[in-house]
N, C-alpha and C positions, 0 to 999 in steps of 0.2 A: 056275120062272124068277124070279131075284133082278129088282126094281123098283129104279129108280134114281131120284131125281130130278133134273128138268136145270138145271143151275146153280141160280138164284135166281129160277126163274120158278113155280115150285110142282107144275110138271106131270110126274107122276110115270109113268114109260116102262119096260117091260121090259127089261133090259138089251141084249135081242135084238130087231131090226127088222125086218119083213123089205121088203127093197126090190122096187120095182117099175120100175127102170130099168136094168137093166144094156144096155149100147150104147143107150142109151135116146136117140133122139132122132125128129123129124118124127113124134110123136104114136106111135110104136112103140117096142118095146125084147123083149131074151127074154122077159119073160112077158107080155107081155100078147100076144105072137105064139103063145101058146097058146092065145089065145080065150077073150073075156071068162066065160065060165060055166066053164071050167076054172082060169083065175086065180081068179076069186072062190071056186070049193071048196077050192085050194089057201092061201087068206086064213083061209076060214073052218078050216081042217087046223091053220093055224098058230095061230090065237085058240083053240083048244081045246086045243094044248099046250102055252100059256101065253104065245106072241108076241103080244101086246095094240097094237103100236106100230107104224102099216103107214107106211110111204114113199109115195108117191105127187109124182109134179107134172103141169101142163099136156102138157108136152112129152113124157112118156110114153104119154100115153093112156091112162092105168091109173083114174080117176073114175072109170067105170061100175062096171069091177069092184068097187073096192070099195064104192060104196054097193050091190051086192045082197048083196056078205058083209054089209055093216051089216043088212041086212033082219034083223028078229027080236031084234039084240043091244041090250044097253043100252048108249046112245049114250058113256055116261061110263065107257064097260069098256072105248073104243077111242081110242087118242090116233094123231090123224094131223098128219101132216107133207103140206103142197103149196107147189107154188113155182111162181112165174110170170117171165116172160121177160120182159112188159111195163114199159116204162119211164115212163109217165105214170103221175099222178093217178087221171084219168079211167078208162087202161085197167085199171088196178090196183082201182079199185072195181070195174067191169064182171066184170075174171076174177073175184076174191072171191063176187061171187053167183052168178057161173055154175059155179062150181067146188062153192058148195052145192049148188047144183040137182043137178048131177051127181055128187054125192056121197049128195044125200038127207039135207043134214044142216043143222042153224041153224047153225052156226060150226064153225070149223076149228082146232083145235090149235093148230098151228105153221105160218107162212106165210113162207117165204124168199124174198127175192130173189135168183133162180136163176142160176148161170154167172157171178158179175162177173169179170169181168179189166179192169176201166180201175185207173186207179193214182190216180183224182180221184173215185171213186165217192162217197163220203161227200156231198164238196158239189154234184157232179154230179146226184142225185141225191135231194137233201134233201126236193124236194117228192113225191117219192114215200114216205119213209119218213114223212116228216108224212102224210100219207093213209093208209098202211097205221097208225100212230098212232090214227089219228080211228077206223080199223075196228077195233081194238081194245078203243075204249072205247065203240065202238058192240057191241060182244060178238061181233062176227063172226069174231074170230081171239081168241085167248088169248096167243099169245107172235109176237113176229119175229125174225126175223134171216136167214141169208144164207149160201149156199153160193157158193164160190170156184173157178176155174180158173187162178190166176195167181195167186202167190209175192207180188206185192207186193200186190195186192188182199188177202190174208189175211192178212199184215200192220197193213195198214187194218183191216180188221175187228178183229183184235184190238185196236186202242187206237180204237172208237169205242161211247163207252155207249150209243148206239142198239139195238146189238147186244145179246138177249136169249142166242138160241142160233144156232150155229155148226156147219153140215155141213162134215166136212175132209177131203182125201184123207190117207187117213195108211195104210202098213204097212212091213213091216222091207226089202222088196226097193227101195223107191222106185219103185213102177210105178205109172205113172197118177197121179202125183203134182206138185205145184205145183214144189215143190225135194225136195231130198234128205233124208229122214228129220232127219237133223243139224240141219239148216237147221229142219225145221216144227215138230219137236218144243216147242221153248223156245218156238213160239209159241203152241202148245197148252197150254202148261203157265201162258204168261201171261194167259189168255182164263180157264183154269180158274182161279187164284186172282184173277183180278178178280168171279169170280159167272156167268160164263157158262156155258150149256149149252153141252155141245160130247158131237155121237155123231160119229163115224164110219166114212168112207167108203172103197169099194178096199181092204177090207182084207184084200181076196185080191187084189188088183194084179188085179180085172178077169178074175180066173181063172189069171192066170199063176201065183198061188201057190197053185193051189190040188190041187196034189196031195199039200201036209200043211197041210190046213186046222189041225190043231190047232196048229200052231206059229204062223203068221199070226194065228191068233186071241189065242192068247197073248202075241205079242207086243204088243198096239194095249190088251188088257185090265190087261198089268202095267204099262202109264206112267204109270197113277195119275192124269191126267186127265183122260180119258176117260170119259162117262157112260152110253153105252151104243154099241152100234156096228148098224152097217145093211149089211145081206149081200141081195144077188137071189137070191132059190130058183127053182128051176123042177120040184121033185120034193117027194114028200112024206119020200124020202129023203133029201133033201139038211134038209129044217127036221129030223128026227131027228137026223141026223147033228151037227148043228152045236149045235141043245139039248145033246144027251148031252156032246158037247164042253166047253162053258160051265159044263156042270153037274159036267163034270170039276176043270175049272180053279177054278170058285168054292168046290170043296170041298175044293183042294189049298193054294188062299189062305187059307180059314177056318179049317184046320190047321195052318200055318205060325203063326200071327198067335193 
């Protein structure tokens, strides 16, 4: 599995994620409605075929699981991603520790602030990115930034240097997405030449594309902005499958090139 790094944050990610939210919402989502000790085999299936980079946030409920796949591994072999819904300060410190606890770990990756759709977030806002700030340089988190539900919120995100890295809905059919490929594309492409991280999301439109994963996938890896992408597994067939994929496509780019 090709390592990428995300933007200009140093934190180097397998180009494959595997997510733990799909329909992810009220602390459930497909996998973690597998049950916690069959997610966590299925984490630990994916960390031994080379997916080092787990998804996670509050609102899927997926914490437990993976701190018992963390159980045993070395903490610096796993880069995670969590996001929280809270919009204070205050609650924004609270999830942070409670999110290691339930993680089993001193710090967190990547901490996004989850779902924005306001169109004023930035200043709306600001005291909470100053506080995720402070837990940064308190070593609790390593990078921030912010996943998006709304076309003009990611917008925003792109022109605000707060932003380290950047969850997007991005694939070629436009499902599950903020606008229309046309439309998100250039904004991807402006986030990535400023230094941001940017992986990923929907890039099976949520399963609607997904009866030729390899074209979906291909399409979201050759825009050249892209740093790595994040797919919900729920089999140990589906993380082969989409390895063997990626390892198709990175060997047919390292050919060309």
């Amino acid at each position: 599995m090709n390592r990428r790094i995300l933007g200009r944050t140093g934190i180097e990610v397998s180009e494959l994620s595997i997510g733990t939210g799909t329909e992810g919402y009220g602390h459930s989502s497909q996998q973690t409605r597998l049950g916690r000790d069959e997610l966590s085999r299925l984490l630990r299936f994916a960390y031994d075929s080379g997916i080092t980079f787990w998804d996670a946030a509050d609102g899927y409920g997926s914490h437990e699981a993976l701190g018992m796949a963390l159980k045993g591994l070395r903490r610096d072999t796993v880069e995670i991603t969590s996001k929280t819904t809270s919009r204070t300060p205050a609650a924004i410190r609270e999830d942070v520790h409670r999110f290691c606890r339930e993680l089993g770990t001193d710090y967190i990756d990547i901490l996004m602030l989850h779902c924005l759709t306001q169109h004023n977030w930035p200043t709306r806002y600001a005291d909470c990115m100053d506080e995720m700030t402070r837990l940064k340089e308190e070593g609790l988190i390593r990078a921030v930034g912010c996943s998006c539900h709304d076309f003009t919120a990611l917008k925003l995100t792109s022109e605000c240097p707060w932003v380290e890295v950047n969850l997007a809905r991005i694939n070629y059919g436009g499902k599950h997405m903020d606008a229309s490929p046309d439309e998100v594309i250039p904004v991807l492409r402006k986030m990535h030449a400023d230094g941001k991280g940017l992986y990923g999301m929907k890039v099976l439109g949520q399963g609607s594309l997904a009866r030729d994963p390899e074209r979906a996938i291909e399409f979201v890896l050759n825009l050249g902005c892209v740093d790595a992408i994040t797919i919900g597994m729920t089999s140990d067939d589906q993380v082969r499958r989409n390895i063997a994929i990626i390892e198709r496509l990175t060997g047919a780019l390292a050919r060309a090139a």
